[in-house]
C-alpha positions as CSV (number, residue, x, y, z in Angstrom):
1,X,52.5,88.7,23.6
2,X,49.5,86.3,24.3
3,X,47.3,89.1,24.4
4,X,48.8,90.3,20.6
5,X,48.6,86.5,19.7
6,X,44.6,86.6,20.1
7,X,44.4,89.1,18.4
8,X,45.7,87.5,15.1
9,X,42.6,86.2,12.8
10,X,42.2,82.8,13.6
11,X,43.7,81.0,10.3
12,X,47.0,82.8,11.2
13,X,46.4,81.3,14.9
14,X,46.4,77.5,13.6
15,X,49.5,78.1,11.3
16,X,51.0,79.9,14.2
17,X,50.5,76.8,16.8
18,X,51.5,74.5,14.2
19,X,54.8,76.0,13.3
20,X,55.7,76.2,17.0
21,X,54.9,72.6,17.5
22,X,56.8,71.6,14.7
23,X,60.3,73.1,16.0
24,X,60.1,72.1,19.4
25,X,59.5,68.4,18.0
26,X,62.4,68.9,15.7
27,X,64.4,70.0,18.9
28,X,63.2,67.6,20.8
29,X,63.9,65.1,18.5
30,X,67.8,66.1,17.7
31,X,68.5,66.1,21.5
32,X,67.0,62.6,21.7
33,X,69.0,61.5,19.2
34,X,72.7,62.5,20.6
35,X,73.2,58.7,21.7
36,X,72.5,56.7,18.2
37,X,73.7,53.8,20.2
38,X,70.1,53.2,20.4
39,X,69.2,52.4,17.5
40,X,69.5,49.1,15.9
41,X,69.7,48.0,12.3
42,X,71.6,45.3,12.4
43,X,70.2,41.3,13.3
44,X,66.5,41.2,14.1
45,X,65.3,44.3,12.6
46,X,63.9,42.8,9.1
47,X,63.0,45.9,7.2
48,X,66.2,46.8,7.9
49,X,67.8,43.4,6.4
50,X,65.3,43.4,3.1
51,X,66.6,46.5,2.7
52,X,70.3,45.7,2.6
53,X,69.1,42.7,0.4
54,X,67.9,45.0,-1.9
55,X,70.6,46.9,-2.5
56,X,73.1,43.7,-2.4
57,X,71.1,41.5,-4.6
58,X,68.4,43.8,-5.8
59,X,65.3,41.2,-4.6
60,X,63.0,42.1,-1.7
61,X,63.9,39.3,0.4
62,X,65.6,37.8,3.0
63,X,64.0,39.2,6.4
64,X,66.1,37.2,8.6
65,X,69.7,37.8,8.1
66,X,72.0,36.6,7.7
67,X,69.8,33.6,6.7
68,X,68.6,33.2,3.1
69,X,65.3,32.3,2.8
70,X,64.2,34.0,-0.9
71,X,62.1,36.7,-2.0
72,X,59.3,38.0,1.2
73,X,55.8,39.2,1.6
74,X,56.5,39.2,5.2
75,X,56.5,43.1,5.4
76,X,54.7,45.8,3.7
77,X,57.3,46.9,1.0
78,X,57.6,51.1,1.3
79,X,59.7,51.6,4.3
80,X,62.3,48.7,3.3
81,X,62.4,50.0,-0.3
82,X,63.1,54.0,1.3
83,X,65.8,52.8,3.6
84,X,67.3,50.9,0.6
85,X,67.5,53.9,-1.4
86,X,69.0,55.6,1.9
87,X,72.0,52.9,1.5
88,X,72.4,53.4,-2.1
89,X,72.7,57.1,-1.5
90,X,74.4,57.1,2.3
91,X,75.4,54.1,2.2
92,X,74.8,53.6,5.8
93,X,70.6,54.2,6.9
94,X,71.2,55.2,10.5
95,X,72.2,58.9,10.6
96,X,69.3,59.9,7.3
97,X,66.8,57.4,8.4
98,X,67.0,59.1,11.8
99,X,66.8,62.4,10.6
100,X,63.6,61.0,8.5
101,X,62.2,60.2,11.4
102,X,62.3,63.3,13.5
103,X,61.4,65.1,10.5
104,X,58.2,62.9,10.3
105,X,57.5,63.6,14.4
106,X,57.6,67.0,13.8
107,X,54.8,67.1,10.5
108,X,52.8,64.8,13.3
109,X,53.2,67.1,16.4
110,X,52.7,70.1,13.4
111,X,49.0,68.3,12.9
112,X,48.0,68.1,15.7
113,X,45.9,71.5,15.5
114,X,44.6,70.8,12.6
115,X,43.2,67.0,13.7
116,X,41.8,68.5,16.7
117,X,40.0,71.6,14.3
118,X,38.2,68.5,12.1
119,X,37.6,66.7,15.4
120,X,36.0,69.6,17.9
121,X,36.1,72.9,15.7
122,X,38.4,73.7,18.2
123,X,42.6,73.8,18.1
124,X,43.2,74.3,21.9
125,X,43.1,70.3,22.5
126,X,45.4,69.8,19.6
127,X,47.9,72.5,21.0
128,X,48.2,70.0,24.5
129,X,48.2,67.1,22.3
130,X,51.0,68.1,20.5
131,X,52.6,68.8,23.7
132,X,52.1,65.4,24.7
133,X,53.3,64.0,21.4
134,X,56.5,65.4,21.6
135,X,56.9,64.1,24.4
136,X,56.2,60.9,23.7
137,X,56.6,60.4,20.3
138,X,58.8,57.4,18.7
139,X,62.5,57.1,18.1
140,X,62.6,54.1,15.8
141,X,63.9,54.6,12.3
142,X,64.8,50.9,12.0
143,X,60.7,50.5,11.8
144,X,58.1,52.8,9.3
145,X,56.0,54.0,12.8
146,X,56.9,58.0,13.1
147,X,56.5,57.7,8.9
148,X,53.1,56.0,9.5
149,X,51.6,58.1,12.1
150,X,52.7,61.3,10.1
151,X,50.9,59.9,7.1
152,X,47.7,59.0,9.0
153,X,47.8,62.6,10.7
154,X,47.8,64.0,7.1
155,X,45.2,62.1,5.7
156,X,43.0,62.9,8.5
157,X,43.7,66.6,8.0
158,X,43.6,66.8,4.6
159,X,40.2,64.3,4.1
160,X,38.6,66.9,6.5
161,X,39.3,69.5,4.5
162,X,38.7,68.4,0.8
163,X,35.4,66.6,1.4
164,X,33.7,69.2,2.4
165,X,35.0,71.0,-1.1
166,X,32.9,69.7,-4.7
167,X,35.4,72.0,-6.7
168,X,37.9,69.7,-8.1
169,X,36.5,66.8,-5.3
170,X,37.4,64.0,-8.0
171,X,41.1,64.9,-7.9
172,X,41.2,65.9,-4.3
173,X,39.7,62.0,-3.6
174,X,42.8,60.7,-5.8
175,X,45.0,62.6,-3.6
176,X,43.2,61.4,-0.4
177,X,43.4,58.2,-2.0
178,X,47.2,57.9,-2.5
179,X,47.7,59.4,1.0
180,X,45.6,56.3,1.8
181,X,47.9,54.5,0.1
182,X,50.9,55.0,1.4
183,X,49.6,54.2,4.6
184,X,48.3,50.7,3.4
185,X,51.9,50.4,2.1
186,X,53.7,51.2,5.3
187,X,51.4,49.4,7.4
188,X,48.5,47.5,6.0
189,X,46.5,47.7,9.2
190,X,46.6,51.7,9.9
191,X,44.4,51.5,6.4
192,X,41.3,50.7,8.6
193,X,41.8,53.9,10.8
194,X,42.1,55.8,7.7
195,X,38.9,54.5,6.1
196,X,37.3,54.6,9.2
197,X,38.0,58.1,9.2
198,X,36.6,59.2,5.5
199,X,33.7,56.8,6.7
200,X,33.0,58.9,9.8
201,X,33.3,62.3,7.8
202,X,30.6,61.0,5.5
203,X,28.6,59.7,7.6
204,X,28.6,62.7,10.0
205,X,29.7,65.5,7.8
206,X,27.6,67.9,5.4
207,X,28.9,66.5,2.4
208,X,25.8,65.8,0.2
209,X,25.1,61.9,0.0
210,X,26.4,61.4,-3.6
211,X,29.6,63.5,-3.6
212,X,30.7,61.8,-0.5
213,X,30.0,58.1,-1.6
214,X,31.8,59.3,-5.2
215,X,34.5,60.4,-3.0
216,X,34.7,57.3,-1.0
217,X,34.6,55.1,-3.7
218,X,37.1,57.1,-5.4
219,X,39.4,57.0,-2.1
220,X,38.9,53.2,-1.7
221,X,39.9,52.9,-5.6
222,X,42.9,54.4,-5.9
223,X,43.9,52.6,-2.4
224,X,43.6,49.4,-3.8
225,X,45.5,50.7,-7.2
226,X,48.6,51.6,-5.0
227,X,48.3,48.3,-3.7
228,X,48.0,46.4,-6.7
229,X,51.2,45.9,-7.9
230,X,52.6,44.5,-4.4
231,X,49.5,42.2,-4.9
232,X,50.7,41.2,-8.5
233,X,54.3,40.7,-7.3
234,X,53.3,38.2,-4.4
235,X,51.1,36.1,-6.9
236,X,53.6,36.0,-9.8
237,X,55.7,34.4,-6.8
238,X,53.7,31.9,-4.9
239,X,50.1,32.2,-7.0
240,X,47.9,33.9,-4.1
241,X,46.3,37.2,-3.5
242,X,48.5,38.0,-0.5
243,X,49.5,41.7,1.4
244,X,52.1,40.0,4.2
245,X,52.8,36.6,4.9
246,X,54.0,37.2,8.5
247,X,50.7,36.7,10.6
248,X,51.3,32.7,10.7
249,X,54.9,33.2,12.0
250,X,54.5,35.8,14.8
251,X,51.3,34.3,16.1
252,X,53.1,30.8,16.4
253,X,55.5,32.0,18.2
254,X,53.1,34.1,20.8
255,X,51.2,31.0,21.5
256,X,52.6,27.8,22.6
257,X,53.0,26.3,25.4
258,X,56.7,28.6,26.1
259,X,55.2,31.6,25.3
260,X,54.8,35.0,27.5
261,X,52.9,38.2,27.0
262,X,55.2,40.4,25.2
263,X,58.2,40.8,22.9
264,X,61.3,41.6,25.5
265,X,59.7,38.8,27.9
266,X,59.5,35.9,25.2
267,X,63.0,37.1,24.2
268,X,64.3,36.8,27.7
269,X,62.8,33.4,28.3
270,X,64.3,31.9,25.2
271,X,61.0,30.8,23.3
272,X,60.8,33.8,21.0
273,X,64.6,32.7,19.8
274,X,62.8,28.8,19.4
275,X,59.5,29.7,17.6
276,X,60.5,32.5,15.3
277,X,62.6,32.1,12.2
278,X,64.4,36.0,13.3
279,X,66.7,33.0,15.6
280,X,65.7,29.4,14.4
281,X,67.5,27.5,11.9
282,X,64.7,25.3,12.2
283,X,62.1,27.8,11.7
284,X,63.8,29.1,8.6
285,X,64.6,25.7,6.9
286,X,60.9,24.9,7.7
287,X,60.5,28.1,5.4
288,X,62.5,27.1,2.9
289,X,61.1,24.0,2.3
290,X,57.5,25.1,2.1
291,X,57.8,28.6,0.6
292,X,56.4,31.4,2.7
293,X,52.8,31.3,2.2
294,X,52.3,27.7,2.5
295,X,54.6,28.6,6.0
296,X,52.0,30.9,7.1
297,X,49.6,28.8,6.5
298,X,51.0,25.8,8.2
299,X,51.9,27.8,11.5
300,X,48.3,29.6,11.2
301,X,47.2,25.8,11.9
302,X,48.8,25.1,14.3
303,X,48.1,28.3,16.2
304,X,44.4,27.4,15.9
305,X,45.1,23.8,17.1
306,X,47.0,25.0,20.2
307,X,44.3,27.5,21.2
308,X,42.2,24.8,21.3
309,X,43.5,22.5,23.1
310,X,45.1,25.5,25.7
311,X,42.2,28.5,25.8
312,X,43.1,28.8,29.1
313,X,46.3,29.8,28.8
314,X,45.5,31.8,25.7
315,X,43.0,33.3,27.6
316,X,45.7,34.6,30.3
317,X,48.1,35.7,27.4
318,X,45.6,37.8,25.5
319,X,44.2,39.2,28.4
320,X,47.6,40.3,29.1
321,X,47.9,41.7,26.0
322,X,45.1,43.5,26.0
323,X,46.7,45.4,29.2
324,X,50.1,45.9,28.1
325,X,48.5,47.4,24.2
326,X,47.1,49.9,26.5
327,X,50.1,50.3,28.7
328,X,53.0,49.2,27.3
329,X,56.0,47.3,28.9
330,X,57.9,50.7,30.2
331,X,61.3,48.7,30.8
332,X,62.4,50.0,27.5
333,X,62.1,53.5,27.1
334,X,60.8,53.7,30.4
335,X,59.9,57.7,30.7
336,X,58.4,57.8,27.1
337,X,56.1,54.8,28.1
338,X,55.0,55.9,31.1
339,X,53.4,59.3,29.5
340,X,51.2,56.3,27.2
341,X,50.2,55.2,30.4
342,X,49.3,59.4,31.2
343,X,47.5,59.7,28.2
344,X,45.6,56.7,28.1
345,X,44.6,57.3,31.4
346,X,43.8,60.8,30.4
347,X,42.0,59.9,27.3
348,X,39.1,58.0,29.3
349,X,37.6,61.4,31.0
350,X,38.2,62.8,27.9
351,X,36.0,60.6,26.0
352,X,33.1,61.0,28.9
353,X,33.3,64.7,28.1
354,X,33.3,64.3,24.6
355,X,30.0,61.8,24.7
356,X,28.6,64.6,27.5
357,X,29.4,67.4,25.4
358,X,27.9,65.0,22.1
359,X,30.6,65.5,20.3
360,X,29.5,63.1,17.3
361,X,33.9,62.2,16.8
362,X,33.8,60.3,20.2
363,X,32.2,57.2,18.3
364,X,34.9,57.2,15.8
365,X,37.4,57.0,18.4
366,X,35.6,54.0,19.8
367,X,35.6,52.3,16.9
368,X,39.4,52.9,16.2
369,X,39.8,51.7,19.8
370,X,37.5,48.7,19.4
371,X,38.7,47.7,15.9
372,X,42.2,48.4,15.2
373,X,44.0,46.5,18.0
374,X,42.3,43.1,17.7
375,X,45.6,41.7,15.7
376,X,47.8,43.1,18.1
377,X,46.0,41.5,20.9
378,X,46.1,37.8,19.7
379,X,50.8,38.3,19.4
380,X,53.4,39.6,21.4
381,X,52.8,42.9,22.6
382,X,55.5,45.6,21.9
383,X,55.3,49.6,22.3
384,X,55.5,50.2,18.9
385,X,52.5,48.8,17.9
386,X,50.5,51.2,20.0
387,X,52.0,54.2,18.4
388,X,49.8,54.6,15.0
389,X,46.5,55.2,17.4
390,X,48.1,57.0,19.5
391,X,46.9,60.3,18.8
392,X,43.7,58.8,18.9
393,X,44.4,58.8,22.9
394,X,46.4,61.8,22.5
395,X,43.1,64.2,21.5
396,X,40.6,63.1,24.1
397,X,43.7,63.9,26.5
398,X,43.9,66.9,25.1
399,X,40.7,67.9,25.0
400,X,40.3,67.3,29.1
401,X,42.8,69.2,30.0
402,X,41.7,71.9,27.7
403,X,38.5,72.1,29.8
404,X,40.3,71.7,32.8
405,X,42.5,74.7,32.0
406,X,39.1,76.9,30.9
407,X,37.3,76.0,33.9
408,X,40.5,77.0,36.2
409,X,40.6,80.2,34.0
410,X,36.7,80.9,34.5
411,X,37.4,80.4,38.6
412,X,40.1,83.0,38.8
413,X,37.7,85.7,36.7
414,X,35.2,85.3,38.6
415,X,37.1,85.1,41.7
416,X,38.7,88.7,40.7
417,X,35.6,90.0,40.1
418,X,36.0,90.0,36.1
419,X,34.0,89.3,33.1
420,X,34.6,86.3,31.5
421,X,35.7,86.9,28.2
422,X,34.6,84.5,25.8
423,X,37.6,81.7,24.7
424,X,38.0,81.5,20.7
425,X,39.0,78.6,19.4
């Protein structure tokens, strides 16, 4: 059978590797899921609650049920609004929301190929990344991150593939644009991978110079018009150009003089409950009286003012941050967490072998790595917020253990007395 398998033209190889991938994540998934005991959607979760809220009172508000504090900005509006139409349909999110999510692990894992064909010309370190994924991969349909990743993966894949085309590019950049997004919509912050990406494929691709700018521009255009009536909304309701209005909030309530590293320790000390309008009546009259960008401004403030007068301490909690983005707190899922920790730790020989082997992708990688998780280091950490780069980790992995496995191969020809025969990607 492997034998037959190489013998398939290579397209049919990639469509072959992909399928598999995809099943055995959809598998994988389903048996995960047996306990739904897991998964919460009720207090705490706030896309969750605006979503309820829209179906109850049809306004996208109220994050912190069951307190009312009006209409929000405090979360990027697609996921909310897709589990709300779940409710109205299901009438209970859980079980479809769930089976959303796999389905959305599955598309990722079924990419993985593909992202590894635009990054090395090669599948074989997407085939072990996938691997890895599945392993790995998140169980959290209260939250958009299996939908965001998925989305990502696609616009990667399908940015690689309709650059390099000039037939029909203008349309192909509106699609590239709306994939775009979606992702700005699920998660404003995954929009700088993404255009760090189509920046990277001009930049190093064989595009000719004004096709890809058009491209670009056309990309970046139709980004911001998928964005722009959230952007209307917010400033019909509190007269500023605003995406979310949570940054003041969370980063209060990472840094004061209570605080800890991460989410689950802030939570088990108590201060998370007093800073953080999710448990404090004081937080959310504070809200209510102020209106919610005027509160994000206000706790912004006094963030800044606190970090001044304690960068000590804010030194020790971001530098623990910046540990625990990397490697996340593995109490909670413990197994799953502990493979990030694998693939991190994986991904650094892979990125000397990518820079050995001068493979031009590695400084896009860097840059993802060096860019996206400056927020994240600055509030609590949590595992999700790893998870939209973490195929970023996942290919480098991938593509070390792929030369591993060729080198091993190589040895035992050569051992036997063999010709090598030459590896196709």
């Amino acid at each position: 059978m492997p034998s037959l398998w190489k013998t398939r033209p290579r397209r049919d190889r990639l469509n072959d590797a992909s399928l598999a991938l995809f099943i055995v994540a959809w598998l994988a998934g389903l048996a995960y899921s047996i306990n739904p005991g897991r998964f919460g959607f009720g207090h705490g979760f706030e896309m969750a609650s605006i979503a309820k809220n829209l179906v109850e009172r049809n306004t996208f508000g109220n994050p912190f049920d069951p307190a009312l504090t009006g209409p929000t900005a405090a979360l990027p509006p697609l996921y909310p609004m897709f589990l709300a139409f779940l409710i109205r349909v299901f009438g209970w999110p859980l079980p479809s929301a769930l089976i959303a999510s796999i389905g959305f692990n599955a598309v990722t894992a079924g990419l993985m190929p593909r992202l590894a064909k635009a990054f090395f010309q090669d599948m074989r370190p997407g085939l072990i990344a996938g691997c890895l994924w599945i392993a790995a991969m998140p169980m959290m349909p209260q939250w958009d991150i299996s939908f965001t990743v998925a989305a990502l993966a696609l616009g990667c894949v399908f940015t690689s593939e309709s650059l390099r085309r000039e037939d029909g590019s203008q349309w192909l950049a509106v699609g590239a644009g709306a994939i775009g997004g979606i992702v700005s919509l699920l998660n404003p912050v995954a929009t700088i991978v993404f255009l760090l990406w189509v920046g990277y494929l001009i930049l190093f691709g064989r595009a000719p110079a004004q096709h890809a700018v058009r491209y670009f521009v056309t990309v970046a255009a139709v980004i911001g018009m998928c964005n722009a009536p959230w952007l209307l909304r917010n400033y019909r309701l509190w007269h500023a150009v605003v995406l979310r209005t949570n940054f003041g909030m969370t980063v209060y309530s990472s840094n004061n003089d209570c605080a800890a590293p991460s989410l689950s320790q802030s939570g088990l000390n108590g201060c998370y409950q007093r800073t953080h309008p999710i448990a404090s009546e004081a937080e959310v009259q504070l809200i209510r009286q102020l209106g919610e960008v005027e509160y994000d401004r206000r706790r912004t403030a006094d963030t800044v003012a606190w970090v001044r007068s304690h960068p000590g301490r804010f030194g020790q909690l971001t530098g623990a941050r910046i540990v625990e983005f990397w490697f996340p707190d593995p109490t909670l899922p413990g197994a799953r967490m502990y493979l990030v920790w694998a693939v991190t730790l994986l991904s650094v020989p892979g990125m000397i072998v990518m820079f050995r082997h001068r493979e031009t992708v590695g400084w896009l990688v860097l840059a993802i790595w060096l860019i996206y998780p400056l927020t994240y280091y600055v509030v609590v950490s949590a595992d999700r917020y790893r998870y939209p780069i973490l195929w970023t980790s996942l290919l480098p992995a991938g593509y070390y253990l792929a030369g591993l496995w060729l080198r091993w191969q190589t040895m035992l020809y050569k051992r036997a007395g063999d010709p090598v025969p030459q590896a196709a990607p």
